[in-house]
N, C-alpha and C positions, 0 to 999 in steps of 0.2 A: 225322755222317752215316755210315750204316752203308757197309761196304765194296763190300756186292753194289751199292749205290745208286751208289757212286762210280763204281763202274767201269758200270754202265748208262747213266749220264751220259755217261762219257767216248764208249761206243758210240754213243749219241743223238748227243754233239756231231760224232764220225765223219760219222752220214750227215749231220743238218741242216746242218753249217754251209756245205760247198759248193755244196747248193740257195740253201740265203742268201745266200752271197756272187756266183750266177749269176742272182738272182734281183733282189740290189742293183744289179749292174752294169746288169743288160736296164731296171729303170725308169729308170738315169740314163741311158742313155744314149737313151732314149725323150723323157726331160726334155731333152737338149742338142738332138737334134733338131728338138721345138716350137719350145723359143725359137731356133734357128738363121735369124737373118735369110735368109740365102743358101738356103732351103727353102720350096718353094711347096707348098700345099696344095690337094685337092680337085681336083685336073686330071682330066677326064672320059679313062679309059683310051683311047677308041677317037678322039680326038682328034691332031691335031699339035700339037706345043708349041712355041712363038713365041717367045721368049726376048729382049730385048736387054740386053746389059753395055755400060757406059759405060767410059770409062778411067778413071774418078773412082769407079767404084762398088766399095762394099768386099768385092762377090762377084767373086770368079774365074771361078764354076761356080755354077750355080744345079739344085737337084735338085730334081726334080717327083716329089708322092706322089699317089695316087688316091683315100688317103683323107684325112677331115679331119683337123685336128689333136682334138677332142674324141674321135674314133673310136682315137684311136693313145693316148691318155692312159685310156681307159677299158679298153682292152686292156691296158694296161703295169699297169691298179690290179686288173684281175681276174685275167691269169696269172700275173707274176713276181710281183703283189702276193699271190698265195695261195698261191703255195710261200713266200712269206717267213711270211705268218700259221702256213701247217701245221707250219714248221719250228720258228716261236718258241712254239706252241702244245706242241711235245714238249718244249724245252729246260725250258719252264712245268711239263712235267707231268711230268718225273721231279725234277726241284728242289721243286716241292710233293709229290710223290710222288701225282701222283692218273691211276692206271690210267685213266679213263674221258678223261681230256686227251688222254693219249699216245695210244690208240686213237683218238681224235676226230680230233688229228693225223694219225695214219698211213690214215685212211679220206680225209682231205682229200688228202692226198699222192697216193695211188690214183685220186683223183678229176682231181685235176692231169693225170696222165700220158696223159688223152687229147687236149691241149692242147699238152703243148711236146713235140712229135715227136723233136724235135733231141736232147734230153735225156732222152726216155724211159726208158731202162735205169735213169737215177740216180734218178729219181722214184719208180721204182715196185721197186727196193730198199731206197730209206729208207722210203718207206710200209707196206711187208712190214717191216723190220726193227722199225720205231714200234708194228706190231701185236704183234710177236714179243717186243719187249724188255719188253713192258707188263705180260708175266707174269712178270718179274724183280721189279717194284717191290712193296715191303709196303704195305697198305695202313695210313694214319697211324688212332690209336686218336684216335676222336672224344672231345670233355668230355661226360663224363656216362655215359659206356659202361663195361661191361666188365668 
């Protein structure tokens, strides 16, 4: 691997992998709240909540969401799930060395960053950098070319 590639790598793995790893933690911890017995789902917002705990029951606390649980799994597969795809989709595209991934990435990345507010800034300078670093990479000599 040529030198400029490695170290465009190493810059790639820079920004993707802390999108990755925020983006791992948000679906598990989306996953432990489904299954969380002690979490009730669909409660109508402008309701009261009625609650009772037994002294036998294995909730202490019982936390009411307003939405369902398919609505909170389908958000966890479309935002943290697609900074995980734009992030692995760069790591894919400077190790094949293919410009048009890494771009693809860094256009998804961009796209992300009007979804996770909280993390803006990080999104949409890995997405800028995935576009920027794309003109680093050589493109590979196809069979039969050349």
């Amino acid at each position: 691997m040529p030198r400029a590639q490695v170290i465009t790598l190493l810059l790639v793995c820079l920004s993707a992998v802390p999108i990755a790893g925020t983006a791992l933690w948000s679906i598990g911890y989306t996953v432990t709240e489904v299954l969380d017995p002690c979490k009730s789902w669909e409660y109508p917002p402008e309701q009261p909540i009625s609650i009772q705990i037994g002294p036998h029951d294995p909730c202490r606390a019982i936390t009411a969401h307003t939405e369902s649980k398919a609505h909170a799994l389908i958000r966890a597969a479309t935002v943290p799930g697609g900074m995980l795809v734009a992030s692995m989709l760069a790591l894919a595209g400077v190790v094949l060395s293919r410009r048009r991934l890494l771009i693809t990435a860094g256009i998804g990345m961009l796209g992300q960053t009007l979804f996770v507010l909280s993390i803006a800034p990080l999104t949409f300078v890995a997405g800028l950098s995935f576009i920027v670093l794309a003109r680093r990479l050589q493109p590979t000599l196809q069979a039969g070319s050349g």
